[in-house]
C-alpha positions in Angstrom: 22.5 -21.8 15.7 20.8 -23.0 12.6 19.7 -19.4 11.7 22.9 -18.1 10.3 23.4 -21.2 8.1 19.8 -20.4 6.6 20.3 -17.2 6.2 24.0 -18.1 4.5 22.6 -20.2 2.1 19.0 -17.9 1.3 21.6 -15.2 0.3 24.3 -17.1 -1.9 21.4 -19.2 -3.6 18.3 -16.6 -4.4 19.9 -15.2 -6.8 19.8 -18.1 -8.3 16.3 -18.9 -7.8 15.1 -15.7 -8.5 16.7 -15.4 -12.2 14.4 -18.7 -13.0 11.6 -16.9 -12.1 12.5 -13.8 -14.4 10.3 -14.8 -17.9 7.4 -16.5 -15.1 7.3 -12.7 -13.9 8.2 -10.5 -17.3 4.6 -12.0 -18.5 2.8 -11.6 -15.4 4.1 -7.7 -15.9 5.9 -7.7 -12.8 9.3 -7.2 -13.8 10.8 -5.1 -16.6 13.0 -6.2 -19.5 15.7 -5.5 -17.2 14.4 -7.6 -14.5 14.0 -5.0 -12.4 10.5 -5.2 -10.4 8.0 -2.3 -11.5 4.9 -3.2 -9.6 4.8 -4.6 -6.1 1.0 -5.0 -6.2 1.3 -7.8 -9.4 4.3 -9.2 -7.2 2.2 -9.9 -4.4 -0.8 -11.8 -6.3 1.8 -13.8 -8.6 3.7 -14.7 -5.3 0.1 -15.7 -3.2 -1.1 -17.5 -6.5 2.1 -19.4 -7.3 2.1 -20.1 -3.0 -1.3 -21.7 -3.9 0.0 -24.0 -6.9 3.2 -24.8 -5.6 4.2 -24.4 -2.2 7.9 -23.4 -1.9 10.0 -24.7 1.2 13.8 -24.2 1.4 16.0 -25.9 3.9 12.7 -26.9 5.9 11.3 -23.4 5.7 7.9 -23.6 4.5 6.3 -20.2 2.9 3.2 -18.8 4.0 0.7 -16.6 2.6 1.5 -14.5 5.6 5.2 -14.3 5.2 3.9 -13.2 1.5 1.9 -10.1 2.8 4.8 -8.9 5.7 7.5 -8.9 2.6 4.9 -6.9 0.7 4.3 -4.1 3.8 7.9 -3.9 4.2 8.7 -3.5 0.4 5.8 -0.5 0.5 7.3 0.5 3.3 10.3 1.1 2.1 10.4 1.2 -1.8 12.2 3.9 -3.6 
């Protein structure tokens, strides 16, 4: 019952979240000028070393470097 709340919220407020990260990942040389993400591999080290410094929970949803790496094989998966 509590998953489609979650999920409600992820989606309306990542955006959000995401656009605060933008200059963070621009010098990291993960994301364009754009914002638009050019290299998964420098995703997936900034997001495991950022994991590391700061752990990241959200609506008592706690990240894991494991949740980390199946986002990663799914974007490889299916990137354009």
């Amino acid at each position: 019952m509590t998953i489609v709340p979650l999920g409600a919220l992820a989606v309306k407020t990542s955006p959000l979240l995401i656009r605060s990260y933008i200059p963070e990942l621009q010098d990291a040389g993960v994301v364009n000028g754009s914002g638009d993400i050019i290299d998964l591999d420098r995703l997936q080290v900034f997001a495991l070393d950022y994991l590391k410094k700061q752990p990241f929970e959200l609506a008592g949803y706690k990240a894991m470097p494991e949740d980390v790496q199946k986002l990663y094989d799914l974007s490889v998966k299916y990137a354009l």
